[in-house]
C-alpha positions, 0 to 999 in steps of 0.5 A: 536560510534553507538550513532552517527547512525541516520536512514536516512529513515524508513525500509518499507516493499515491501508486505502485508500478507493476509490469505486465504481458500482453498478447500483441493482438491485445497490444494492437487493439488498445494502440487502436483505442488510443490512436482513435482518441478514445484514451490519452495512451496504454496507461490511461485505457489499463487504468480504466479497464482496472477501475471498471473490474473493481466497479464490478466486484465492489459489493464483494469487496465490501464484504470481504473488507468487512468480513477481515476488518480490514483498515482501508486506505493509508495507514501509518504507525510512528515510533510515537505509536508503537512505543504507546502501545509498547507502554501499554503492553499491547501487540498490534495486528495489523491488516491493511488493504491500501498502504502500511507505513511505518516510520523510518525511525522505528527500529527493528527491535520496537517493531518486532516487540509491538507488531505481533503480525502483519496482513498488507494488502496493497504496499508496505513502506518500512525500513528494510531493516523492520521488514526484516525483523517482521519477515516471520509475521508477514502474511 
């Protein structure tokens, strides 16, 4: 029975680890913070602390989303995708600001035929193989 299970859609996760430095005073003081209920711990207060950066500059933001007709939020091509702007003898330019996806099914070939250039900015989910073949036109 579980042989008849078919994923329907790969899991994508909804955040990227990043790793950053602190002063131990700046350490102290968010451990302070936690310690006295104000966050759940260090993650919950560097979430909030980016929120409220974001929040401050969103109408520059805004903007510069616009101004660079940026595709925001997840954006995913298929092989299904790429072959119909193949057949339609188009080249993608593709500029995202959240996450670019393209399936894994979409062989390096297909990729470097249709994707003429590539702006992510956020994360790319590719192959390694199509990130490879798209190395020159990553900015």
């Amino acid at each position: 029975m579980v042989s008849n299970l078919h994923e329907l859609r790969p899991k994508v996760t909804d955040s990227e680890k990043i790793t950053i430095n602190l002063g131990y005073v700046d350490l102290g003081h968010i451990d302070l913070l936690v310690q006295e209920g104000f966050y759940s711990n260090r993650t919950d207060f560097i979430r909030t602390a980016i929120r409220n950066q974001l929040d401050r500059h969103n109408d520059a933001v805004t903007k510069s989303v616009s101004r660079h007709q940026l595709d925001l939020g997840l954006r995913h091509y298929s092989r299904q995708d790429l072959e119909a702007a193949q057949k339609a003898g188009e080249v993608l330019h593709i500029q995202v600001l959240g996450l670019a996806s393209i399936a894994n099914d979409v062989t390096p070939e297909l990729a470097r035929q249709t994707i003429g250039s590539l702006h992510v900015l956020g994360a790319l989910h590719a192959s390694q193989a199509v990130k490879e073949a798209l190395r020159d036109r990553i900015r």
